[in-house]
Backbone bond lengths (Angstrom), bond angles and torsions (degrees), N, CA, C in turn:
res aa  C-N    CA-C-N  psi(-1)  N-CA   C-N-CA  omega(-1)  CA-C   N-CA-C  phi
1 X - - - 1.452 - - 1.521 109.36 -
2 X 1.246 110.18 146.01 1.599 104.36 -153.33 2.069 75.72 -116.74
3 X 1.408 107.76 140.73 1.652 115.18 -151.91 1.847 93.16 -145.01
4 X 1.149 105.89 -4.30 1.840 111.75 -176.84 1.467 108.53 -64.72
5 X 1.403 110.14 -22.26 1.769 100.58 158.66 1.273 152.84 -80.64
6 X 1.426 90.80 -12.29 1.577 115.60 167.36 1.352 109.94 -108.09
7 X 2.167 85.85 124.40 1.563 92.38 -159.56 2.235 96.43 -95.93
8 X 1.274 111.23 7.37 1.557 109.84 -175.65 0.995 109.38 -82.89
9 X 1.107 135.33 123.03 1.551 138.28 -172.14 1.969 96.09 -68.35
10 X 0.761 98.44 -53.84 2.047 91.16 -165.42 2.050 93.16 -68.88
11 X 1.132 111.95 -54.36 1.520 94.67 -178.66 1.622 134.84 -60.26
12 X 1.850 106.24 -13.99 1.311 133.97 144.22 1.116 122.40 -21.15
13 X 1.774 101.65 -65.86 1.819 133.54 -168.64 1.668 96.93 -68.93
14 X 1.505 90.97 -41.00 2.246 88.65 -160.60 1.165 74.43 -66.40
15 X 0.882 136.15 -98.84 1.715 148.13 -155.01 1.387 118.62 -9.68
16 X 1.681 110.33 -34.33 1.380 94.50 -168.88 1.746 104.65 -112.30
17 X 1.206 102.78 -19.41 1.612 117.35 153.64 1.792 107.58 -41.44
18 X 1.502 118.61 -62.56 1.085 115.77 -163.90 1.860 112.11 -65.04
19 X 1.430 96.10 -31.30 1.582 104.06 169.76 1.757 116.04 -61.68
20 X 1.366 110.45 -57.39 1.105 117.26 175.79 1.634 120.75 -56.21
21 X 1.412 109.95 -9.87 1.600 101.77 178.80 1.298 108.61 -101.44
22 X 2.142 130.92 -5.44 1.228 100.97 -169.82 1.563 73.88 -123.93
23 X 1.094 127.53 45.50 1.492 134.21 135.61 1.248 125.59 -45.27
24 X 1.214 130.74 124.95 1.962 114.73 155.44 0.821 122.74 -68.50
25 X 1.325 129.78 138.47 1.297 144.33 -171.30 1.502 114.80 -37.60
26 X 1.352 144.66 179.34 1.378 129.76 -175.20 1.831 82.80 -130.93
27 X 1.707 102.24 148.15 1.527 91.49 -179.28 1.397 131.02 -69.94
28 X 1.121 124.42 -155.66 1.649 133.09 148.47 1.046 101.51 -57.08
29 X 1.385 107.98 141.01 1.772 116.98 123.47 1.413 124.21 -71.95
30 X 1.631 88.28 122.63 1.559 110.78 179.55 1.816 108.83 -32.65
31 X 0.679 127.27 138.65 1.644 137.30 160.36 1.927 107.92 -66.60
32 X 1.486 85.07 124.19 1.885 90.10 -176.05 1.452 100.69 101.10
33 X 1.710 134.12 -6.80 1.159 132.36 -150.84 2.147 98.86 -98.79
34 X 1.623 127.93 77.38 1.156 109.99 173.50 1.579 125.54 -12.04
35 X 1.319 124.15 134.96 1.187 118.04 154.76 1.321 129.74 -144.63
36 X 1.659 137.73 122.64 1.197 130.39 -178.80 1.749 104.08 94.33
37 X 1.464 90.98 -122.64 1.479 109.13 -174.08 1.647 113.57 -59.95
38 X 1.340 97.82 -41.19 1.767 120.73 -176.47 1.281 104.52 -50.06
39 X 1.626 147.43 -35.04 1.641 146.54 -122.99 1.797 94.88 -103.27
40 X 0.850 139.42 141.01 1.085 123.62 -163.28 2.173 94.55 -97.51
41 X 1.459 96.79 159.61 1.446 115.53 -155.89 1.705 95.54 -102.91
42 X 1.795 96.68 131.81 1.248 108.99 179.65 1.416 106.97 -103.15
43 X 1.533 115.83 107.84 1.499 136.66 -179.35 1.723 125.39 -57.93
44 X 1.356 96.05 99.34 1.484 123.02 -168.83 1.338 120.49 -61.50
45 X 1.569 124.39 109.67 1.386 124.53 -176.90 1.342 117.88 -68.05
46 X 0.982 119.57 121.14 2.286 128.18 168.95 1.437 100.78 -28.30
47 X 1.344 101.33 127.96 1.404 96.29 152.40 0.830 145.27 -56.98
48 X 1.667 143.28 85.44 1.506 126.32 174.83 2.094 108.51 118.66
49 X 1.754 91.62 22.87 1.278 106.93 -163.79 2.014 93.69 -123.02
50 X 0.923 110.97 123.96 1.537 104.53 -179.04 1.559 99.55 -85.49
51 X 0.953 90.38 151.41 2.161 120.90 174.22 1.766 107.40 -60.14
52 X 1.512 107.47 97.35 1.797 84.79 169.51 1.079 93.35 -82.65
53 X 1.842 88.14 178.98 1.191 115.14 161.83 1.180 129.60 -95.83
């Protein structure tokens, strides 16, 4: 919801509250689906350190 025209901060909030409640629900997450902490971590090279072999 695009809200950049309303300059009242609390009628902002109603506004997007009222959108967000006749929303449909958003689904599950799939089962098996990583999330957050769980995702496994892609290991970051040093700056300014070449790659052995």
């Amino acid at each position: 919801m695009n809200t950049k025209t309303i300059t009242d901060k609390t009628e902002r909030k109603a506004a997007k509250r009222a959108v967000r409640k006749k929303a449909a629900p958003k689904a599950k997450r799939a089962t098996g689906v990583a999330r957050g902490s769980l995702k496994k971590k892609v290991a970051k090279l040093v700056q300014g350190q070449r790659k052995k072999r």
